[in-house]
C-alpha positions, 0 to 999 in steps of 0.5 A: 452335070458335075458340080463346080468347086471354087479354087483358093480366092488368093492363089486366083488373084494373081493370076490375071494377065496370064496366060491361059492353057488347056489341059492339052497345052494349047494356048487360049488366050489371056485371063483378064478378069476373075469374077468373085462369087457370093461366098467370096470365091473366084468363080469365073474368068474371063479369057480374052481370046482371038487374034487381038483378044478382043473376044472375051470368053468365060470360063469357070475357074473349078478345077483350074491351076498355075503351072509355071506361070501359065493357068491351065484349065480343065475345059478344051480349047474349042469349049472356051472359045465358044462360051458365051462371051462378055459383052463388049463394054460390060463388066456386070454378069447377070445371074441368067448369063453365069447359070448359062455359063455353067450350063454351056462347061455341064456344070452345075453353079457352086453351092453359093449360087443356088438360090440365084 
C-alpha cells in the first residue's frame, strides 16, 4: 500500500464547490465537503457524484491539485464512484469508515491516523 500525504489545509479550503476531475480529465463530480484529519490536514472529500449528485463519494485528498479552477484527483473515475459513500444524512465519519476509505484508494491513512 502506498502511504497517503495531506495536501496544504489553506490551498483545500477553497476548494469546495469545485469541480472535480480525474487524472484522465473526466469530470466526477462536485467536491462538497473536506474532512480535516488529527494533525489539522485535509484528508478526505466528499464528491457528490451521479446525476443529481446525491451520491456522496469519499475520496483521499493525497496527491490532489487545482488546476484552473477544477480539482483533479489521482484516482480514476470508476474508483471514486465506487468508494464508499457518505451516508445520506451524515456529516461524522467514523474511524472504521475512513480506514476503509484508504483501504478501498490502496492507501495506508496518514501518519496522524495510526493510532486510530
Amino acid at each position: 500500500m502506498r502511504e497517503a500525504h495531506s495536501v496544504d489545509p489553506t490551498a483545500a479550503e477553497v476548494w469546495v464547490g469545485l469541480e472535480v476531475f480525474d487524472s484522465h480529465g473526466e469530470r466526477i463530480g462536485k467536491l462538497s465537503e473536506i474532512y480535516v484529519g488529527d494533525g489539522g490536514t485535509p484528508d478526505l472529500a466528499v464528491v457528490r457524484t451521479g446525476l443529481f449528485g446525491l451520491r456522496g463519494s469519499f475520496v483521499p485528498l493525497a496527491g490532489a491539485s487545482l488546476e484552473a479552477d477544477v480539482v483533479i484527483v489521482p484516482f480514476a473515475k470508476a474508483l471514486v464512484r465506487d468508494a464508499p459513500a457518505l451516508p445520506k444524512g451524515e456529516h461524522e465519519v467514523s474511524p472504521a469508515e475512513e480506514a476503509a476509505v484508504f483501504r478501498h484508494y490502496g492507501l495506508q491513512p496518514p501518519a496522524a491516523h495510526a493510532g486510530r
